[in-house]
C-alpha positions as CSV (number, residue, x, y, z in Angstrom):
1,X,-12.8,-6.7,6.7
2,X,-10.9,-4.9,9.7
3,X,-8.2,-3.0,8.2
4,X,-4.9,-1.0,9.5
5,X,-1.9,0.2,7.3
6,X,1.8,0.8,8.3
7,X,2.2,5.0,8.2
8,X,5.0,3.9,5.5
9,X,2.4,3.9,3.0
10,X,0.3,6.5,4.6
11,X,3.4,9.0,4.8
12,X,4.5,11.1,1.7
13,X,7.3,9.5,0.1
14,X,9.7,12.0,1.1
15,X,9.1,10.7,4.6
16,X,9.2,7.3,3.8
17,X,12.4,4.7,3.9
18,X,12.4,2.5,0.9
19,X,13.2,-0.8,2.5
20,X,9.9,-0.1,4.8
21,X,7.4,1.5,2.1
22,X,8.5,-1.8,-0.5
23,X,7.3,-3.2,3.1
24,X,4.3,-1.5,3.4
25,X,3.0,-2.1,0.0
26,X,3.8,-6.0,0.4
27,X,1.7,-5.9,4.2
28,X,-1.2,-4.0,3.0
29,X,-1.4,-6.4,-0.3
30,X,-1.4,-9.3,2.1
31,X,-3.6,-7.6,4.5
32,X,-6.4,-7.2,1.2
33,X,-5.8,-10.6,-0.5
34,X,-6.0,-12.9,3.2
35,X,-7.6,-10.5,5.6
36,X,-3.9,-10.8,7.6
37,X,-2.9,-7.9,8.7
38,X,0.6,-8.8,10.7
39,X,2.8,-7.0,12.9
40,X,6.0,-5.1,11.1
41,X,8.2,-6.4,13.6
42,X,7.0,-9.9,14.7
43,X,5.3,-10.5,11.8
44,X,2.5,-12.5,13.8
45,X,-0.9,-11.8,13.0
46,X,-2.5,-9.1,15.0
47,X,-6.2,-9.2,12.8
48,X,-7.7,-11.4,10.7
49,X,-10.8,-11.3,8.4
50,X,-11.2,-14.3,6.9
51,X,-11.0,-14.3,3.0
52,X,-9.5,-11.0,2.1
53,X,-11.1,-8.9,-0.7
54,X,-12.1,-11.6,-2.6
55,X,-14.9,-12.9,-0.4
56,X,-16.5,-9.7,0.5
57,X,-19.9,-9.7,-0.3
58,X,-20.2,-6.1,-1.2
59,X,-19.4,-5.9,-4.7
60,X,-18.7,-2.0,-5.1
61,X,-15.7,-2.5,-2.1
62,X,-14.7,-6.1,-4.0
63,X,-14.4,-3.8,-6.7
64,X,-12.5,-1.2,-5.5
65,X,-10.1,-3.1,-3.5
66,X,-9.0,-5.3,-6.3
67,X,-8.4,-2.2,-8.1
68,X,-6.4,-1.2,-5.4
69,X,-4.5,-4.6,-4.9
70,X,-3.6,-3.8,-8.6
71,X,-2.6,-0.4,-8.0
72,X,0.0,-1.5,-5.2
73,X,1.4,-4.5,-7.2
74,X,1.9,-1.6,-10.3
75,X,3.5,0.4,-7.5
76,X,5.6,-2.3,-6.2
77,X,7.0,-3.3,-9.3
78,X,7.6,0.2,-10.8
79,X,9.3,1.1,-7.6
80,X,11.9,-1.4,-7.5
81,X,12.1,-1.3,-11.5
82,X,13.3,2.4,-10.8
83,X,15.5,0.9,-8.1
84,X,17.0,-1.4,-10.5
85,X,17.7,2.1,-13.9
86,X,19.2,3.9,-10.7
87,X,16.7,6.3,-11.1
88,X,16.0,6.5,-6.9
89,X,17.8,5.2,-4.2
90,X,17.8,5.3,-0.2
91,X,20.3,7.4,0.9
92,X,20.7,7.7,4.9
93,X,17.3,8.3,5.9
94,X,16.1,10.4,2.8
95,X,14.8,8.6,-0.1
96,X,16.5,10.1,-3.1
97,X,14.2,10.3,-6.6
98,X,16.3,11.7,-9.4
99,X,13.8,13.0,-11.5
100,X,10.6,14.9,-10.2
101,X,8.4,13.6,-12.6
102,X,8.9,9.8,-11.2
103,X,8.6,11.4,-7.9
104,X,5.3,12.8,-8.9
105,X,4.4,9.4,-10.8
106,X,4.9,7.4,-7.5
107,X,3.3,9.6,-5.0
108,X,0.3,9.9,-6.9
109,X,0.1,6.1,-7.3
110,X,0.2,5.9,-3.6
111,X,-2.5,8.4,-2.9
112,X,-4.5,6.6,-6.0
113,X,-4.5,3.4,-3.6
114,X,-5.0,5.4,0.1
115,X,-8.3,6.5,-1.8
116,X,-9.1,3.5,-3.1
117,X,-8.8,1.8,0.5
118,X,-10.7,4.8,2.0
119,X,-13.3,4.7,0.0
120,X,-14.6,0.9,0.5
121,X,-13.8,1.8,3.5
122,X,-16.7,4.4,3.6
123,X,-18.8,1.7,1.4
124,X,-18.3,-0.6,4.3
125,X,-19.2,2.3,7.0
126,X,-15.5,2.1,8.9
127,X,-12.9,4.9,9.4
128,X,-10.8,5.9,7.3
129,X,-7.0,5.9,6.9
């Protein structure tokens, strides 16, 4: 599978705008689960691997990347739970976390998943991100 992130996800969250790293998390979940991996702007396909995680025939990067896809949707849904408690918002350009610990929490889950992707990505001998 030929892969490619947004930098929203790749970026440390203090970098990142929330509308475009809830974005990123819903691209690279797409790009793992159908092998799409479309254009931010567009949004036509740009790559295509037919299948997604699922049909990969090494098991050890099937693995991983479900675990990853699992990762992301526990991201996802944390993120905009915290959203909903008021306990971050977008502010301007500067995504605001209240409390340090969630900020912790969430940029740990996102390098949990850039390690997951990275490493099938090494299982599968292409760079990684």
């Amino acid at each position: 599978m030929i892969y490619s992130q947004p930098r929203s996800i790749s970026d440390p969250l203090r970098h990142a705008h929330l509308s475009d790293f809830l974005q990123a998390i819903k691209d690279t979940q797409r790009a793992l689960s159908t092998g799409e991996l479309v254009d931010r702007e567009t949004r036509h396909v740009i790559k295509k691997a037919v299948g997604g995680w699922r049909l990969l025939n090494n098991k050890a990067c099937r693995d991983n990347l479900r675990i990853v896809d699992g990762n992301l949707d526990e991201v996802r849904l944390n993120l905009l739970q915290d959203v909903k408690d008021g306990s971050l918002k977008q502010q301007g350009e500067y995504f605001v976390i209240f409390d340090p610990a969630l900020g912790r929490e969430l940029e740990k889950g996102r390098v949990e998943c850039l390690r997951g992707v990275n490493k099938a990505l090494v299982k599968a001998g292409l760079l990684q991100i």
